[in-house]
Structure formats: structure tokens, C-alpha cells
N, C-alpha and C positions, 0 to 999 in steps of 0.2 A: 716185105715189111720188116724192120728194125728189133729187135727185143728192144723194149722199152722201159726195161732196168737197166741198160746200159749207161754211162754216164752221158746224161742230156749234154754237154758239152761239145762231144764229137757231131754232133746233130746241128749245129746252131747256124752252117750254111742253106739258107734256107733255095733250093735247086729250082730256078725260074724267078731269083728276084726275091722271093718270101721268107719271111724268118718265123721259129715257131721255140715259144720259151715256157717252162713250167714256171708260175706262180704262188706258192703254196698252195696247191690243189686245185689251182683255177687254170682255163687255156687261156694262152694270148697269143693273138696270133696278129702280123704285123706284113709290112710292103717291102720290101726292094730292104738289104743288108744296108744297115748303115755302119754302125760300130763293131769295136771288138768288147772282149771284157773290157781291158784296159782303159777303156774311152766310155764305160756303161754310168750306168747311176751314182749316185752318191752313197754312203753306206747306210743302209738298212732300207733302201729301196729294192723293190723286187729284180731279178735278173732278167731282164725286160730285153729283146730286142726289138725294134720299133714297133711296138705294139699298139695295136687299134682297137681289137676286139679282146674282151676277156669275158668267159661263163664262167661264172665262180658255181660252188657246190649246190647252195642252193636255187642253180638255175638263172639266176640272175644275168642278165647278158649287162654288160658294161659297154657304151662305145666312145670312141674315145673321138674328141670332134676341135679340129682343128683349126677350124674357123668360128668368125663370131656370130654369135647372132644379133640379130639387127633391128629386129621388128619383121621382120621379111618370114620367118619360119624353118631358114636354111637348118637350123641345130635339129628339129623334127625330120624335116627331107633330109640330110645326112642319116641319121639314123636310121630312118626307112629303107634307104639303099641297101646299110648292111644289111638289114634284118629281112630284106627280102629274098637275098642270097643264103642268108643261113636260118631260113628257116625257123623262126623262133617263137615263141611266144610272146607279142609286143604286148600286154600289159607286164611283162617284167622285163622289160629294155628299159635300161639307164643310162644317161650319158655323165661324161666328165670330160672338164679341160685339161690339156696338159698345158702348161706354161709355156710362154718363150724361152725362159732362163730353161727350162728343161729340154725342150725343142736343139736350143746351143748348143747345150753338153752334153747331147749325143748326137751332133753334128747333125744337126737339120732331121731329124729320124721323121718328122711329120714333114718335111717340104715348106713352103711357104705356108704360112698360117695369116696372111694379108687376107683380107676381106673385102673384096675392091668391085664397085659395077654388077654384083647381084650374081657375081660367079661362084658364088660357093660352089653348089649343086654340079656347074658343070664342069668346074676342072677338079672335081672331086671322083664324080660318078664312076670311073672304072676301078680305078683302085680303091671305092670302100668296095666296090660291087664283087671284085677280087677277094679283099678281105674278108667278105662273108662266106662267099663260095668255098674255098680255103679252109675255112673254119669247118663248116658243115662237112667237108669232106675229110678232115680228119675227124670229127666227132664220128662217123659212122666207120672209118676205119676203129679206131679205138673199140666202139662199139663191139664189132666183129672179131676185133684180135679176142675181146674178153671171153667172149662167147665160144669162140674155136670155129668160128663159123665163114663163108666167103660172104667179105662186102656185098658183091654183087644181088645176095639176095637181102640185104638191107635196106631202107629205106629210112627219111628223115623228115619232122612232119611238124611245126608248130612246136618246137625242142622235145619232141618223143622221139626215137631211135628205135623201130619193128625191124625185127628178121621174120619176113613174109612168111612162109612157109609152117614156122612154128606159132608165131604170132608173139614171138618176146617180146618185151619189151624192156630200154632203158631210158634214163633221160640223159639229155646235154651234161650235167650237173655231175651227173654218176661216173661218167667218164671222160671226164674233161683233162684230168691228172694223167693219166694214160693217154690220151689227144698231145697234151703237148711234149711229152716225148716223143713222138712219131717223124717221120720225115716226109714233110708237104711233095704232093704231086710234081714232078716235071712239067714247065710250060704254064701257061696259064689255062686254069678251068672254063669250059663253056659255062654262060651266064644264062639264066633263063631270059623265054622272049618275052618283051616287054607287051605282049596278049594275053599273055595268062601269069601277070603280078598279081598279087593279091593286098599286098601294101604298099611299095611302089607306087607313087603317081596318086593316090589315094586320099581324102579330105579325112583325115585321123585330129584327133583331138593334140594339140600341139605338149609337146613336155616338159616345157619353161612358162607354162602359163599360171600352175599350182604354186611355184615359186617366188612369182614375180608376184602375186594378188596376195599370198601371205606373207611378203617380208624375207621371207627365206632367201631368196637370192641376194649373192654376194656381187656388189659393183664395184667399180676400180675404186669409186669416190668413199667404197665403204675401208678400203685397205687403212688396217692400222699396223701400226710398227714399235715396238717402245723407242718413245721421247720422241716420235716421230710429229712435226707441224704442218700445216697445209697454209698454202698462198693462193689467194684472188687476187690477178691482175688487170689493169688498165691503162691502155696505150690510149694515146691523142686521137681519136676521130678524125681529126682533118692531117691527110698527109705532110709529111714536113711540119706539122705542127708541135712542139715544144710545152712541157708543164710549165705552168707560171707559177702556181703556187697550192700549196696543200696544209690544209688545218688539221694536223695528228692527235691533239689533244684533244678533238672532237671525237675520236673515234676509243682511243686506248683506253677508256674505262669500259668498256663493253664488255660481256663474257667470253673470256678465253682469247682475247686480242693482245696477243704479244710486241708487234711491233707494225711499223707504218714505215717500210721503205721505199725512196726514190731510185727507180730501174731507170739508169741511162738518163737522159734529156726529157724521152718522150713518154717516161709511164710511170707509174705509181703502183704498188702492190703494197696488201694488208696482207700479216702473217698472224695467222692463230691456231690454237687448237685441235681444231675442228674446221674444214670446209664452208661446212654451211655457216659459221661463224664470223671466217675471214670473207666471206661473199658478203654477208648480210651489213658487216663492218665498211666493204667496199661501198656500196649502194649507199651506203649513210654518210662517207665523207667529204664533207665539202671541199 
């Protein structure tokens, strides 16, 4: 094991594929090397290398989910996956997106983030499963370096951290800061059997659902931008078929309706303010 005041820096090969970064006092722990500094975040982003999972101090597990969800449940069963492998406490699992634009600039660090045919789950399943396992297994190193004690008699249990013997105890949280300095195991870690999951595979109450019934979630159609406008468009119904004619002055006094343009031959588009505006203006013009 590493001194782990050393500068985190010389550490950031992560040895079997894995990368492991301190984030202000939280672990992150991520898949397969992508970047260097050089090619990292933008400034006053954390010093991330492809990170998936983060436990910040107070326990909180973070995962980071790459795909979309659909109505299907994928962003719950991704999460499951980690958090089956690391052991956590799922009522303080949280997820978050990272972006495309952020995905790019650090060269694909999440992979495909396409959500195509109901594949989340399964071209996902080893590398978050990885990721978690990963994670737990530096959490109980760290654990043990604090302690002066050997891993081997440690144990990791719903984010508690016991050394058997005495019955200490830490949490995920406690030592997470000392976790992500560490240098991940060679190879990849055995994963438990899928007989004895305990969230895994499991009917869990979904994590996008308190979101979506309060308003809280954010949709693409919710993005605003300053002096940013949104367009509803309308192509011809019948193929090869051609606009004849459009009434704009039926439309342009309505709220937020800025403009009434002709796309091409075959379409017509309302530009307003607001989406639901230039849609509701679309619907209305004759």
C-alpha cells in the first residue's frame, strides 16, 4: 500500500484499466484511463478521472449514469448494479448525469452514452459492477491503512467498514479522502454471485420517480440559455408534397411568438420564446 500523502498525481494509472481521483474529500472512482491532465475538465471542475462513483463525506454515494432513462427504469437498475458491488446504503444513493459535451472532453471517459433497444443494463452491467467492487475495495483498504490494521480482517457492510476482531468501526464517508489516494487492485476484482444480491435484480422503489411527480426534474425541453428561442416545426404529411400557403398574421400576436418561417418547400416552422408557445402557435396556424 502507497502512503497516501504522497502527491495523488503519481497514482492516477489506474493498474487493470481503473482510475481512482480525490475530490475534495470525496472517492471517485472510474473505468479503463481515459485522459491525462492535460485533456481533464474545464477549470474549477474537480480532478476527475473517468469517474462513476463518488461517496462524499457524508456518506452520500453519488453514481454517475450514462445512459438515459426511458420509462423503462434503466437509471434505478444502473444504480443497483453499483451499489450492489459496493456495498452501500441505498437510501443515500444518488445519481447524476454527466453531459455529452463533458463525455467529449475527456474523450468518451463514459463510452457510448446511446440508449438504444433496452440495452442499458446490459452493455453496462460489468463495468458499473467493476466500479463498485473497486470502490468497496479501496474503502476498506483506506479503512485499515487508518487503523494500522491488516485489510484482511476488515469487512464492508451497507457503507459500515468493521475490523472483526475489535469490532471498529468506520464509515464509507470517514475515509473516502484517504480511499482515493490509494492505488486500485491489479486485474479485475471478483464480483459477487448473482444468489446472494441483495439489490441487484431486486423491485426497489425507482429514484426518478420523487422528481418527475414534483416538477424537479429537469427535461431537454426545460433547457434555457439567455436570448435563447425554441422552434416547432412542420413538414408536408404527404411525401413529395410542397407548402402552398401559410397565414402568419394569424399567428404572430400570440404570447411569445416571434416569428413564422418557411423551411425549404416542404415545411413551415413557428419560432417563440418558449416551446410550448411555438407548438401551441404551430397547432393554431392556418
Amino acid at each position: 500500500m502507497k502512503d497516501p500523502t504522497a502527491p495523488r498525481w503519481t497514482r492516477r494509472l489506474f493498474i487493470g484499466g481503473a482510475a481512482a481521483a480525490a475530490v475534495a474529500g470525496s472517492l471517485v472512482v472510474g473505468m479503463r484511463l481515459q485522459r491525462s491532465r492535460a485533456t481533464g475538465p474545464g477549470a474549477g471542475d474537480p480532478p476527475e478521472v473517468n469517474a462513476w462513483v463518488v461517496v462524499q463525506p457524508d456518506d452520500t454515494v453519488i453514481v454517475r449514469i450514462a445512459r438515459s432513462e426511458m420509462g423503462q427504469g434503466a437509471l434505478t437498475g444502473l444504480a443497483q448494479l453499483v451499489a450492489e458491488e459496493l456495498d452501500c446504503d441505498w437510501a443515500r444513493v444518488k445519481t447524476e448525469y454527466p453531459t455529452p459535451g463533458r463525455n467529449l472532453a475527456r474523450q468518451r471517459a463514459w463510452g457510448s452514452m446511446a440508449t438504444i433497444g433496452s440495452g442499458s443494463i446490459r452493455g453496462s452491467h460489468e463495468t458499473l459492477r467493476q466500479a463498485g467492487a473497486t470502490a468497496r475495495w479501496l474503502l476498506v483498504q483506506a479503512a485499515a491503512y487508518e487503523w494500522q490494521l491488516p485489510a484482511s480482517e476488515c469487512s464492508a457492510e451497507r457503507g459500515t467498514i468493521t475490523h472483526t476482531p475489535s469490532g471498529r468501526r468506520t464509515t464509507y464517508g470517514q475515509v473516502a479522502a484517504t480511499a482515493a489516494t490509494l492505488t486500485p487492485p491489479p486485474g479485475k476484482l471478483p464480483l459477487r454471485d448473482p444468489k446472494a444480491w441483495k439489490l441487484a435484480g431486486r423491485r426497489l422503489a425507482r429514484l426518478d420517480t420523487v422528481d418527475k411527480t414534483t416538477g424537479a426534474q429537469v427535461y431537454a425541453s426545460d433547457l434555457q440559455l439567455p436570448g435563447m428561442l425554441n422552434a416547432a416545426i412542420r413538414a408536408c404529411p404527404v411525401v413529395g408534397g410542397k407548402l402552398a400557403s401559410v397565414d402568419e398574421a394569424a399567428v404572430l400576436g400570440r404570447p411569445g411568438v416571434k416569428q413564422v418561417v418557411r423551411v425549404g418547400a416542404r415545411a413551415v416552422a413557428v419560432v417563440a420564446d418558449t416551446w410550448w408557445h411555438a407548438k401551441t402557435a404551430l397547432d393554431a396556424l392556418p
